[in-house]
N, C-alpha and C positions, 0 to 999 in steps of 0.2 A: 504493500500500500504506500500512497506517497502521503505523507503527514504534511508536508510546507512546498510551497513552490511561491516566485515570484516575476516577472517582469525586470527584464533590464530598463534603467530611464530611458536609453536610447531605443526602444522596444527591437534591438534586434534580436535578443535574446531571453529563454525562459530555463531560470535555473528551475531541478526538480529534484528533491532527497524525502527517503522513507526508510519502511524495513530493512530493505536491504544494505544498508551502510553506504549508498550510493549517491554524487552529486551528480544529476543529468542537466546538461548542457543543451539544450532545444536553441534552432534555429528558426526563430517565427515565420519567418518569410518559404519556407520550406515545410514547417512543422516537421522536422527529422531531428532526432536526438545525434547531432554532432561530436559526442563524448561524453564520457563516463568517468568520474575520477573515482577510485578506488582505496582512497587514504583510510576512511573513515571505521574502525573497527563496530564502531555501535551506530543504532539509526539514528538518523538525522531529523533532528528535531527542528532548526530552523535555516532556513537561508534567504541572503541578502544582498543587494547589489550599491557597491558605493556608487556616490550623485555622476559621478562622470563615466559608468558603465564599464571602467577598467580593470574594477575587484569586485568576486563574489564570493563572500562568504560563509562557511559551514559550520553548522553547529552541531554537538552530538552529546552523549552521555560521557564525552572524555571532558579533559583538563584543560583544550584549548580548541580554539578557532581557527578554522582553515580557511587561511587566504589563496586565491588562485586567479589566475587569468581567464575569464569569461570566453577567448576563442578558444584557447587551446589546453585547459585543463592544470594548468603548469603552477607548482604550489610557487605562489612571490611572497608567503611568510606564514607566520601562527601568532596569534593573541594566546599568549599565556596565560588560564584563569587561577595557577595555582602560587602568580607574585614573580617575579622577576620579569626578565628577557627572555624566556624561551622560545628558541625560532630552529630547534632541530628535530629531527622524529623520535628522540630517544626518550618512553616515558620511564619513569624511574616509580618504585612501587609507592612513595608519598602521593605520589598523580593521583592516581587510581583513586584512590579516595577524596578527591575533589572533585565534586558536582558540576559536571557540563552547564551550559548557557542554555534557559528553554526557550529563549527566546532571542532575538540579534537584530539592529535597527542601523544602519548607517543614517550620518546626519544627510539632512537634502542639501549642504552646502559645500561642505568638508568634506577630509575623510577622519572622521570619527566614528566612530563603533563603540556602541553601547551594547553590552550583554547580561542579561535579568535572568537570576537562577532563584529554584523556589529553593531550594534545600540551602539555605544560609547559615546552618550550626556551625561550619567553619570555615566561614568566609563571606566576604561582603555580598548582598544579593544583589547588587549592581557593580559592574566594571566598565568604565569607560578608555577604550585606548586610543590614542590620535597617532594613524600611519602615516609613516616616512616612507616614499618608495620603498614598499616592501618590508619596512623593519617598525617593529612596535615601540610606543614611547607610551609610558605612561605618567 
């Protein structure tokens, strides 16, 4: 089942994530699912496209947020939810135990990203991060 899907601003494209741990890349103008990113170990609970169409982002029951290029799948960073800089694939068993983002909102001006998680017993239930070509600042 696909739980989120949304609209790129530039409407050329329609991200789509669910059960199956998957981000689909839709081509509107075609409606053909253009790629498949495969990162995501758990389903995908939200996704989001920043204001200039450039990054879409994925949410899931992990520890961070997967940044990617909208044509071509290609990961351009991670929002770390468990505190630092984290921008590699490597989870370490402290992760695991922080609660994914249920929810992911890029600003309509910026790129900031906001991420809302219900289970906040160990950690804030809002994170906002403001991207730098690809690398997270918070």
């Amino acid at each position: 089942p696909i739980y989120s899907m949304c609209f790129s601003p530039n409407g050329q494209h329609l991200a789509t994530g669910g059960g199956d741990a998957l981000l689909g890349l839709w081509d509107v103008n075609s409606m053909v699912c253009a790629s498949t990113v495969p990162r995501c170990d758990r389903f995908v609970r939200s996704t989001s496209f920043s204001y200039d169409s450039e990054v879409v982002a994925t949410s899931t029951e992990e520890a961070f947020v997967d940044l990617a290029c909208p044509f071509t799948g290609t990961q351009v960073g991670k929002v770390s939810l468990a505190g630092g800089n984290s921008t590699t694939n490597s989870r370490t068993s402290s992760n695991r135990n922080v609660p994914g983002a249920d929810e992911i909102a890029f600003h309509p001006r910026t790129h900031l990203l906001a991420c809302a998680r219900c289970d906040s017993s160990s950690c804030s239930p809002l994170t906002i991060a403001k991207l730098t070509l690809g690398r997270q600042q918070s």
